[in-house]
HTML snippet that shows the backbone in 3Dmol.js (N, CA, C, O; Angstrom):
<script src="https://3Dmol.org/build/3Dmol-min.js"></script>
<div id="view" style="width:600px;height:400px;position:relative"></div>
<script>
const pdb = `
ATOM      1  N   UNK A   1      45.391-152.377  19.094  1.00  0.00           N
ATOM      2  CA  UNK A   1      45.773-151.806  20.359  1.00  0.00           C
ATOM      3  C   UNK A   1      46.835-150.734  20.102  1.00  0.00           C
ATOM      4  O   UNK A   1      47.822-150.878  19.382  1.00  0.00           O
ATOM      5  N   UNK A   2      46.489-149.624  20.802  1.00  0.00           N
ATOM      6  CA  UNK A   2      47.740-148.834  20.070  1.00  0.00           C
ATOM      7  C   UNK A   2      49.141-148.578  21.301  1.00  0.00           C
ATOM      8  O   UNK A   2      49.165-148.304  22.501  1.00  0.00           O
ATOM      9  N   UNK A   3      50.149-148.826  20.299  1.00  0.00           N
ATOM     10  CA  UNK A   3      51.433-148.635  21.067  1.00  0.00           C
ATOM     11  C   UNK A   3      51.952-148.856  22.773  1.00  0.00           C
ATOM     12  O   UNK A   3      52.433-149.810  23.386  1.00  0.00           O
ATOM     13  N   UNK A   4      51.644-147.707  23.077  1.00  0.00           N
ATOM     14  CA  UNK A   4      52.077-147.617  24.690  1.00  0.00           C
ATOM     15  C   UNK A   4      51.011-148.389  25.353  1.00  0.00           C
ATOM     16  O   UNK A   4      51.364-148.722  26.484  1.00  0.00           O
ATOM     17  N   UNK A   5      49.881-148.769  25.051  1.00  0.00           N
ATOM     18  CA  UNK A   5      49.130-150.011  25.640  1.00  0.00           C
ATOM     19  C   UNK A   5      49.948-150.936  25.650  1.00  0.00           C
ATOM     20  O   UNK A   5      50.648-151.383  26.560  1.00  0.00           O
ATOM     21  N   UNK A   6      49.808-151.287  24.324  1.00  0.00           N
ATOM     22  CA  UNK A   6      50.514-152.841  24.222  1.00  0.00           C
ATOM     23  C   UNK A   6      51.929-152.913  24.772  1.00  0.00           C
ATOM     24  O   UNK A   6      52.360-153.932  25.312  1.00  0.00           O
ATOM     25  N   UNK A   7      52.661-151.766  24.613  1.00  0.00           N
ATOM     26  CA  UNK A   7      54.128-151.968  25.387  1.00  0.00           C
ATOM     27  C   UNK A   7      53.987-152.223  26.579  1.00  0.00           C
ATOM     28  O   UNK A   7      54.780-153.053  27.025  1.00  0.00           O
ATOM     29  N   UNK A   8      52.740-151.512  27.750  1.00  0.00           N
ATOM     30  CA  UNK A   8      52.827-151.577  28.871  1.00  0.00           C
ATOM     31  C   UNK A   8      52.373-153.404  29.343  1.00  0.00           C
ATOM     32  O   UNK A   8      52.864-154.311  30.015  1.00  0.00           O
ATOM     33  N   UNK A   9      51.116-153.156  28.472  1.00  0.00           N
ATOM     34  CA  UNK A   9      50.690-155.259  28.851  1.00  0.00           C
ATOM     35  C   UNK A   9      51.961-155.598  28.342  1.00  0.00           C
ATOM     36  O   UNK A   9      52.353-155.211  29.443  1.00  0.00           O
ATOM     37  N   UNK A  10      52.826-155.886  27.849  1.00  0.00           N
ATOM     38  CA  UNK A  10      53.712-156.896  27.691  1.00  0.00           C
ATOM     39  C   UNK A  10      54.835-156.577  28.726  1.00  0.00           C
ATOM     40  O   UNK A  10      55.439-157.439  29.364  1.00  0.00           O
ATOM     41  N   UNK A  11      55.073-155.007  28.830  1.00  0.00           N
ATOM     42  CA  UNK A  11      55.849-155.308  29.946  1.00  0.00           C
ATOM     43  C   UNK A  11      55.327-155.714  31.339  1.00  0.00           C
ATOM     44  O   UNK A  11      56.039-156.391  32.080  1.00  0.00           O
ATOM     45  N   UNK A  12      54.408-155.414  31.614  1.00  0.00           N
ATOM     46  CA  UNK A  12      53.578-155.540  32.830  1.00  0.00           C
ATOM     47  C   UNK A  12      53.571-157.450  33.182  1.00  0.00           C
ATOM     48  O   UNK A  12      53.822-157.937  34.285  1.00  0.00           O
ATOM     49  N   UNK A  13      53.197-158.285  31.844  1.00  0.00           N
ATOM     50  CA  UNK A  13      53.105-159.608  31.726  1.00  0.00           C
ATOM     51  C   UNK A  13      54.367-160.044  31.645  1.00  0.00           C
ATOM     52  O   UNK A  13      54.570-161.201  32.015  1.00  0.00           O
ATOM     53  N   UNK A  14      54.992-159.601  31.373  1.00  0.00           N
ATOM     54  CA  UNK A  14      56.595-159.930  31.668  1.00  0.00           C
ATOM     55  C   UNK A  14      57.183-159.694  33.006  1.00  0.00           C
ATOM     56  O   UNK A  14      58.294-160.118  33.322  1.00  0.00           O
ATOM     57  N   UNK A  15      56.456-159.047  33.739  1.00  0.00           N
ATOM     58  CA  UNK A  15      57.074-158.599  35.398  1.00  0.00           C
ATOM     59  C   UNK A  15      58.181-157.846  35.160  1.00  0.00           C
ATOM     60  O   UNK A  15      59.222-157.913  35.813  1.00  0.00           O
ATOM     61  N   UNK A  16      57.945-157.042  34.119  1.00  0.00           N
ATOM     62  CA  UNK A  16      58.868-155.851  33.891  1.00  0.00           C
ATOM     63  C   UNK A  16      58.051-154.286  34.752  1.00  0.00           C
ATOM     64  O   UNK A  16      57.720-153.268  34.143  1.00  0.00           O
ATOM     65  N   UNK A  17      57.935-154.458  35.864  1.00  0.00           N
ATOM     66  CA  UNK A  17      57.378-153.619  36.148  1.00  0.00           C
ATOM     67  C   UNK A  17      57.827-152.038  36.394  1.00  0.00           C
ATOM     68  O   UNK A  17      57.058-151.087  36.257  1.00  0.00           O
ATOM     69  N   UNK A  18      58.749-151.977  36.653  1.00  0.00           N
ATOM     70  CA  UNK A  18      59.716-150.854  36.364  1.00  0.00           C
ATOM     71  C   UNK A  18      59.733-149.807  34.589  1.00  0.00           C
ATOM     72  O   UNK A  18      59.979-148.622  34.364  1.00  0.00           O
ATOM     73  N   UNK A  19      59.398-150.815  33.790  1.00  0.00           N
ATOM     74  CA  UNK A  19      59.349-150.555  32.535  1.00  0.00           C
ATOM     75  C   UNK A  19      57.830-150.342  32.437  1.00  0.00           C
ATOM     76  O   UNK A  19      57.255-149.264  32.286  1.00  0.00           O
ATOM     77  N   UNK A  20      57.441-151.215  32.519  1.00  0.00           N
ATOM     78  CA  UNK A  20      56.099-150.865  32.555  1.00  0.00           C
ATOM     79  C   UNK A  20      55.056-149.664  32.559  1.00  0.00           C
ATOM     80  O   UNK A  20      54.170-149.186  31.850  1.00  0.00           O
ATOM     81  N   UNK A  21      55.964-149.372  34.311  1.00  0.00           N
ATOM     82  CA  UNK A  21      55.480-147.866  34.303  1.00  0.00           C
ATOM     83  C   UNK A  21      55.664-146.578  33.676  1.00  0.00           C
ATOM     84  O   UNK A  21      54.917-145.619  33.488  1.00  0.00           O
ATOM     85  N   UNK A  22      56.979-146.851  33.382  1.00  0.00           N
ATOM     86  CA  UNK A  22      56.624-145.335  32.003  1.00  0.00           C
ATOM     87  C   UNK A  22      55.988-145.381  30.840  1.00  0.00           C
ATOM     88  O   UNK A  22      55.977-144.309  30.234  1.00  0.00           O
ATOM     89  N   UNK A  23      55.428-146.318  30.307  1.00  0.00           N
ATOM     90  CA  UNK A  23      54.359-145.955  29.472  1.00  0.00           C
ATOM     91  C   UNK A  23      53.115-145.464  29.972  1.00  0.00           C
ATOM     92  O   UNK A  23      52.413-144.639  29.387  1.00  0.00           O
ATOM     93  N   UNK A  24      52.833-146.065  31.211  1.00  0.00           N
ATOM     94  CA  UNK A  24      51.405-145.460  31.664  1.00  0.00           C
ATOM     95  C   UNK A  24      50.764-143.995  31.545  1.00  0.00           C
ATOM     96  O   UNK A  24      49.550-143.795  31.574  1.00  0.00           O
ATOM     97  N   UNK A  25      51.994-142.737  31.371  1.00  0.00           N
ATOM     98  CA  UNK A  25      51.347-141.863  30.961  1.00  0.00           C
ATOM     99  C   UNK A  25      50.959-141.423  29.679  1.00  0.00           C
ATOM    100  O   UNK A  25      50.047-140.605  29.556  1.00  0.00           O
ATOM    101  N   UNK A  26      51.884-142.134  28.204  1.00  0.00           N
ATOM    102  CA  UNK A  26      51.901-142.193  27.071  1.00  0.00           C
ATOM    103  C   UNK A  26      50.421-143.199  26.550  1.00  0.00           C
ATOM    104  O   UNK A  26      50.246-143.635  25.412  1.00  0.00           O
ATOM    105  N   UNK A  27      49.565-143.371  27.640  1.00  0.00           N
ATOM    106  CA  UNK A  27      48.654-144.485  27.196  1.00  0.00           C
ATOM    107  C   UNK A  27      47.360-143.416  26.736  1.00  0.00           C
ATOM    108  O   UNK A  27      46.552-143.838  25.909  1.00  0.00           O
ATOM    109  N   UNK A  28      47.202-142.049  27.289  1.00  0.00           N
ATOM    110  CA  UNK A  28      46.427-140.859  26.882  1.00  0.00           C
ATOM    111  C   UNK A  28      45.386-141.621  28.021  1.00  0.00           C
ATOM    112  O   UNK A  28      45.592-142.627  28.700  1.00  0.00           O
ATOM    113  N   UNK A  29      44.329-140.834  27.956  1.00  0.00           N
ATOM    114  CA  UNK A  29      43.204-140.932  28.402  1.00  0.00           C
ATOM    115  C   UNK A  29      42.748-142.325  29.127  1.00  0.00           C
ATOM    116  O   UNK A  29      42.243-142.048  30.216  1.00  0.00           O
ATOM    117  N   UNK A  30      42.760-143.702  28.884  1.00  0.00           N
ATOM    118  CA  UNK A  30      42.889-145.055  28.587  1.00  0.00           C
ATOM    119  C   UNK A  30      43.394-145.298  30.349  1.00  0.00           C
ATOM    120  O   UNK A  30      43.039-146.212  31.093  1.00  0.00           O
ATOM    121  N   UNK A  31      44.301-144.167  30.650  1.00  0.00           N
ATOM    122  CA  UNK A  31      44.961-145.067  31.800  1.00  0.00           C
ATOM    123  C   UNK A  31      45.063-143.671  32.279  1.00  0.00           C
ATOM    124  O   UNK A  31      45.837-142.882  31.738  1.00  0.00           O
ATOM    125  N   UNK A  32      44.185-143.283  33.439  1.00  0.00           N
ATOM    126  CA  UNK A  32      44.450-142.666  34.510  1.00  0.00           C
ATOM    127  C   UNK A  32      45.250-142.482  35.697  1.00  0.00           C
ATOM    128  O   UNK A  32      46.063-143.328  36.069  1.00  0.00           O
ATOM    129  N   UNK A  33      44.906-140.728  36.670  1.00  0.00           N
ATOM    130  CA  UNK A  33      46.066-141.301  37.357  1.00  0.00           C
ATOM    131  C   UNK A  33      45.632-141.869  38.344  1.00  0.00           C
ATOM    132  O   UNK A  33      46.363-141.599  39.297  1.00  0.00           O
ATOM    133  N   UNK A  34      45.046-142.339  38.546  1.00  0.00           N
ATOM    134  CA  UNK A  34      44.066-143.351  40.008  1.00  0.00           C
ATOM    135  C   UNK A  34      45.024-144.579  39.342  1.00  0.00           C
ATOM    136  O   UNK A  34      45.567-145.359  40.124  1.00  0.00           O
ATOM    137  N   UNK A  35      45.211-144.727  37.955  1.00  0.00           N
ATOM    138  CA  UNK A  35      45.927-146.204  37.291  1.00  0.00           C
ATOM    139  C   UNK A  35      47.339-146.104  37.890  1.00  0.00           C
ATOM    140  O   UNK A  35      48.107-146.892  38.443  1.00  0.00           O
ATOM    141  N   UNK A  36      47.357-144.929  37.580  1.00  0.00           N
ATOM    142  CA  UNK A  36      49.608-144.659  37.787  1.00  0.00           C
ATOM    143  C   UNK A  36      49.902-145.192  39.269  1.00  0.00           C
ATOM    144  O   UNK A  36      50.820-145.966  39.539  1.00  0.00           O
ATOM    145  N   UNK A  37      48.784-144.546  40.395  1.00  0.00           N
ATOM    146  CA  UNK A  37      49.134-144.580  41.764  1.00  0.00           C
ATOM    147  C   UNK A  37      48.799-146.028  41.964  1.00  0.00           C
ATOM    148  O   UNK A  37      49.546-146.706  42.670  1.00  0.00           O
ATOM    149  N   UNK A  38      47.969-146.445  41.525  1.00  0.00           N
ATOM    150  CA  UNK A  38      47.371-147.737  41.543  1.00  0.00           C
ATOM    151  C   UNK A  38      48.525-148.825  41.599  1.00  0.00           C
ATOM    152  O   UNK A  38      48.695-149.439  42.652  1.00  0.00           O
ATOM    153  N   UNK A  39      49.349-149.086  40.456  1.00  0.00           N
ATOM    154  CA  UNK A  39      50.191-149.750  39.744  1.00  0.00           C
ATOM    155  C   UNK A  39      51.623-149.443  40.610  1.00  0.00           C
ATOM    156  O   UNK A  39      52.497-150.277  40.844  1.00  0.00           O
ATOM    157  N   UNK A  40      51.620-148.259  40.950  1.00  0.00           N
ATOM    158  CA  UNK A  40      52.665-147.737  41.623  1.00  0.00           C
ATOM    159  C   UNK A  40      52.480-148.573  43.365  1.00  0.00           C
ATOM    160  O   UNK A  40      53.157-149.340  44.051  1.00  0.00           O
ATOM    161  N   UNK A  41      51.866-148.244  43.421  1.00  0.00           N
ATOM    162  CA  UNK A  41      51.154-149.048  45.076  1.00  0.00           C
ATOM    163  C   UNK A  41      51.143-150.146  45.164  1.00  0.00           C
ATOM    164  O   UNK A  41      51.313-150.821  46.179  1.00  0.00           O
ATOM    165  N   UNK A  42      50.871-150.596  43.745  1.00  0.00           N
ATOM    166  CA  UNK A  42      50.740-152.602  43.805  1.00  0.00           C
ATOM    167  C   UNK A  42      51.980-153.035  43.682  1.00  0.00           C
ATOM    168  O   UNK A  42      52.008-154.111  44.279  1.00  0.00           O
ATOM    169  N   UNK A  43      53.622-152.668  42.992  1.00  0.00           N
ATOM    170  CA  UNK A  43      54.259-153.245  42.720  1.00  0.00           C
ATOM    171  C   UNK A  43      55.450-152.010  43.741  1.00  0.00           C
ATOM    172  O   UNK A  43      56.643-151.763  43.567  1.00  0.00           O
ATOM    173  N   UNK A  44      54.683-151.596  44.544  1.00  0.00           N
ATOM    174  CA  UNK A  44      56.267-151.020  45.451  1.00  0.00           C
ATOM    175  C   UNK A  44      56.991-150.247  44.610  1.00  0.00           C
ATOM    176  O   UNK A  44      58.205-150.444  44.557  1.00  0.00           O
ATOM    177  N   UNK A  45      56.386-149.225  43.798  1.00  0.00           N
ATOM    178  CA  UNK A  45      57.587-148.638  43.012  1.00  0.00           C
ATOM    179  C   UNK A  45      57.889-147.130  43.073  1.00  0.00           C
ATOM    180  O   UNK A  45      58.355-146.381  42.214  1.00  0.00           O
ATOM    181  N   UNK A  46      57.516-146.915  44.251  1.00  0.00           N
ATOM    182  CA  UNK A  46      57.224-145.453  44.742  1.00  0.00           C
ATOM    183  C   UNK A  46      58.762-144.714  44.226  1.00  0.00           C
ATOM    184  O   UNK A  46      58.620-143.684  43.567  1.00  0.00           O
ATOM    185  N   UNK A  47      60.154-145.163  44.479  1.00  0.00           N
ATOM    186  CA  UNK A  47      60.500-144.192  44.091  1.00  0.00           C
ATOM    187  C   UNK A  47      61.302-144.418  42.527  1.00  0.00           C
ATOM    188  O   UNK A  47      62.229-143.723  42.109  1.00  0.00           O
ATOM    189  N   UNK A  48      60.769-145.389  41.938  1.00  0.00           N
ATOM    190  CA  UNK A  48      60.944-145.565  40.700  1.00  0.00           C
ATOM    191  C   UNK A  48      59.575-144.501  39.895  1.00  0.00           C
ATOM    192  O   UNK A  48      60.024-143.921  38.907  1.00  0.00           O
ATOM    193  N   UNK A  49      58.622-144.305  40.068  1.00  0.00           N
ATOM    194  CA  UNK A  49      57.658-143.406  39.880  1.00  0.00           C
ATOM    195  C   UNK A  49      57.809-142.117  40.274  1.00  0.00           C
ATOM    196  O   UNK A  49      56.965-141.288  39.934  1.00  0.00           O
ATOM    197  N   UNK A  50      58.859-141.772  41.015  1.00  0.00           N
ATOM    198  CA  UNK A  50      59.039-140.353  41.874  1.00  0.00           C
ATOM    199  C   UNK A  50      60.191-139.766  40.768  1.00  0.00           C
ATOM    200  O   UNK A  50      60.406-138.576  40.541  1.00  0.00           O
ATOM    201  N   UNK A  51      60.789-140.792  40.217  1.00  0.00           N
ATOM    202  CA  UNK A  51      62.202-140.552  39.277  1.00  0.00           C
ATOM    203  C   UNK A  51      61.280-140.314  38.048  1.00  0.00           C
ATOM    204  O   UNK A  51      61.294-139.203  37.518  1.00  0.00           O
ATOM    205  N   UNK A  52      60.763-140.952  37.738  1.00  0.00           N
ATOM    206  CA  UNK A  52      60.173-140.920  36.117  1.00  0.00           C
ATOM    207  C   UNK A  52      59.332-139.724  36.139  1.00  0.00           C
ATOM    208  O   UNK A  52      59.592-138.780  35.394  1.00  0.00           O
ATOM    209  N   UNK A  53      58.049-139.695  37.184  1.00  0.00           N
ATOM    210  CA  UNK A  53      56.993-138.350  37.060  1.00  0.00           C
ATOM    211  C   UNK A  53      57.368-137.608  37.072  1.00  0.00           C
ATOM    212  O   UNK A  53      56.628-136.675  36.760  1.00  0.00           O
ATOM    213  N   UNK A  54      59.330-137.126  37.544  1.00  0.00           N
ATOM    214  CA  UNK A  54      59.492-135.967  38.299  1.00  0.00           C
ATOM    215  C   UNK A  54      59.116-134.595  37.575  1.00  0.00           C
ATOM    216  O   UNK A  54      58.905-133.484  38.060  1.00  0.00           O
ATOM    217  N   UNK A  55      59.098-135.108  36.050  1.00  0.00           N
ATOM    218  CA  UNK A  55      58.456-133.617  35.255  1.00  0.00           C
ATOM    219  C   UNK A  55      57.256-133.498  34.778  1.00  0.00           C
ATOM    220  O   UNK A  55      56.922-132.644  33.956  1.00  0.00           O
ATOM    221  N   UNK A  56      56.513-134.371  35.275  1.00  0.00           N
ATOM    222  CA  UNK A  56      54.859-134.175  35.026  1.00  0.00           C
ATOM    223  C   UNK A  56      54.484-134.279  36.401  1.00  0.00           C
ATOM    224  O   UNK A  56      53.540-135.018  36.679  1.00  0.00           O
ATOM    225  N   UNK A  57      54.960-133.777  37.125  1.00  0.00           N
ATOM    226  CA  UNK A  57      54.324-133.319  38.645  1.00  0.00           C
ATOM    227  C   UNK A  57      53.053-132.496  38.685  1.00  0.00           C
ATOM    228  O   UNK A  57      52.256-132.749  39.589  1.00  0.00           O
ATOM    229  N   UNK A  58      52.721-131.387  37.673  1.00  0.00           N
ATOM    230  CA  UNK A  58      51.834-131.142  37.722  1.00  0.00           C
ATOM    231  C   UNK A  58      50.027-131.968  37.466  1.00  0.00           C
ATOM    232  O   UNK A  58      48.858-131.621  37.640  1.00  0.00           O
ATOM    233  N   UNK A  59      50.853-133.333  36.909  1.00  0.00           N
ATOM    234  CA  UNK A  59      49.834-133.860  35.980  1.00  0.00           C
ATOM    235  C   UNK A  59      49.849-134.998  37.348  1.00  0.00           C
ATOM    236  O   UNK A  59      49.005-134.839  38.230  1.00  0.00           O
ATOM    237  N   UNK A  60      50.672-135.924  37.429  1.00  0.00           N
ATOM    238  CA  UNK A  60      50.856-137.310  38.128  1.00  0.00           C
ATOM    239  C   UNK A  60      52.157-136.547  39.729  1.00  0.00           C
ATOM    240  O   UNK A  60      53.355-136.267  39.779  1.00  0.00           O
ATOM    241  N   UNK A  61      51.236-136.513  40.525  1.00  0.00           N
ATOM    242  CA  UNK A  61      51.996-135.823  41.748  1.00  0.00           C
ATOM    243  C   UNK A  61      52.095-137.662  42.878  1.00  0.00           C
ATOM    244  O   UNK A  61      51.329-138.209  43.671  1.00  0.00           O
ATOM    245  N   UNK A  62      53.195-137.929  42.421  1.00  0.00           N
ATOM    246  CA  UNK A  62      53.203-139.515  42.465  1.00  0.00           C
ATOM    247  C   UNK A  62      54.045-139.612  44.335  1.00  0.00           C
ATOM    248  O   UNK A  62      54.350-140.594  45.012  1.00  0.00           O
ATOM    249  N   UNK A  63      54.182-137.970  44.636  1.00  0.00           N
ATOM    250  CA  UNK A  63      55.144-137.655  45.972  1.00  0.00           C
ATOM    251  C   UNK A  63      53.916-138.263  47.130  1.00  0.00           C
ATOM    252  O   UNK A  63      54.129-138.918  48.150  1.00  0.00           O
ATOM    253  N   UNK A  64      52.953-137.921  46.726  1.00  0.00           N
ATOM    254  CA  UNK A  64      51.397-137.929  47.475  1.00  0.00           C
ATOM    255  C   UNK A  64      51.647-139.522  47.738  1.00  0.00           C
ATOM    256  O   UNK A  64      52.115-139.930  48.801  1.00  0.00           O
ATOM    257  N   UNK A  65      51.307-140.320  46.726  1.00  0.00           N
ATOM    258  CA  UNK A  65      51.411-142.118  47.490  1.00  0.00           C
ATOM    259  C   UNK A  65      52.820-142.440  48.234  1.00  0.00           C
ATOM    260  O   UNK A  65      52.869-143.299  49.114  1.00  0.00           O
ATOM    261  N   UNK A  66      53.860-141.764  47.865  1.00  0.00           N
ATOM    262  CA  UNK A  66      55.020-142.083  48.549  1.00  0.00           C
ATOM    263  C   UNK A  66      54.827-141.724  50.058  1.00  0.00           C
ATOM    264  O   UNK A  66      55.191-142.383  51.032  1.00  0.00           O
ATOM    265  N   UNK A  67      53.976-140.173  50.017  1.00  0.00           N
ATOM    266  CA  UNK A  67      54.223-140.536  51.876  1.00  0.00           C
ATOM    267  C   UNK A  67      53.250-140.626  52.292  1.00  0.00           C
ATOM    268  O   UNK A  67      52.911-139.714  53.046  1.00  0.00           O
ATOM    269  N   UNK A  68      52.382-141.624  52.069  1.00  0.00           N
ATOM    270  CA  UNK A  68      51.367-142.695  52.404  1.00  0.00           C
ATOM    271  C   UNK A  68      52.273-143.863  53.139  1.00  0.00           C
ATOM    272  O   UNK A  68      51.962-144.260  54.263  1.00  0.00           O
ATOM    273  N   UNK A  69      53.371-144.367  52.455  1.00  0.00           N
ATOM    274  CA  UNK A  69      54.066-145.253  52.617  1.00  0.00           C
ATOM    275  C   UNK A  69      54.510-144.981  54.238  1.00  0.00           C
ATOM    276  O   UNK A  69      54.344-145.796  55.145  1.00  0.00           O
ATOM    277  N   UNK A  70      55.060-143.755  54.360  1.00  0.00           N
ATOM    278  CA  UNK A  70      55.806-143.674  55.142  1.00  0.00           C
ATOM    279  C   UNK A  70      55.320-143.627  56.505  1.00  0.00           C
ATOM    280  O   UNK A  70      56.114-143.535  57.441  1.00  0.00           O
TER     281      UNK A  70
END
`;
const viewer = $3Dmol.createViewer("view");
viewer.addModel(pdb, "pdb");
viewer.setStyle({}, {cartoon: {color: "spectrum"}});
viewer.zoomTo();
viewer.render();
</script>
């Protein structure tokens, strides 16, 4: 399994979910962003995801599920 997978399952299985999510973009190809918003949506972490994506906005525009929320 390589790296940022396995970091994310263990943090993810740990209910480290906060941690979790920044590997999700280091996972390459493997984990999409339907995964990021996904994960982001399931564990309430909208603006813990708004802090981390804030410089791959072009790639993971994570502002979009936040004002879903709202």
């Amino acid at each position: 399994m390589d790296q940022p997978i396995s970091r994310f399952t263990i943090d993810d299985y740990l209910k480290r979910y906060r941690k979790a999510l920044g590997y999700l973009p280091l996972c390459g190809p493997k984990k999409t962003f339907d995964d990021v918003l996904g994960y982001i949506r399931k564990h309430e972490l909208y603006k813990e995801g708004m802090r981390i994506y804030k410089d791959k906005r072009e790639k993971y525009d994570v502002t979009s599920c936040y004002c879903e929320m709202c």
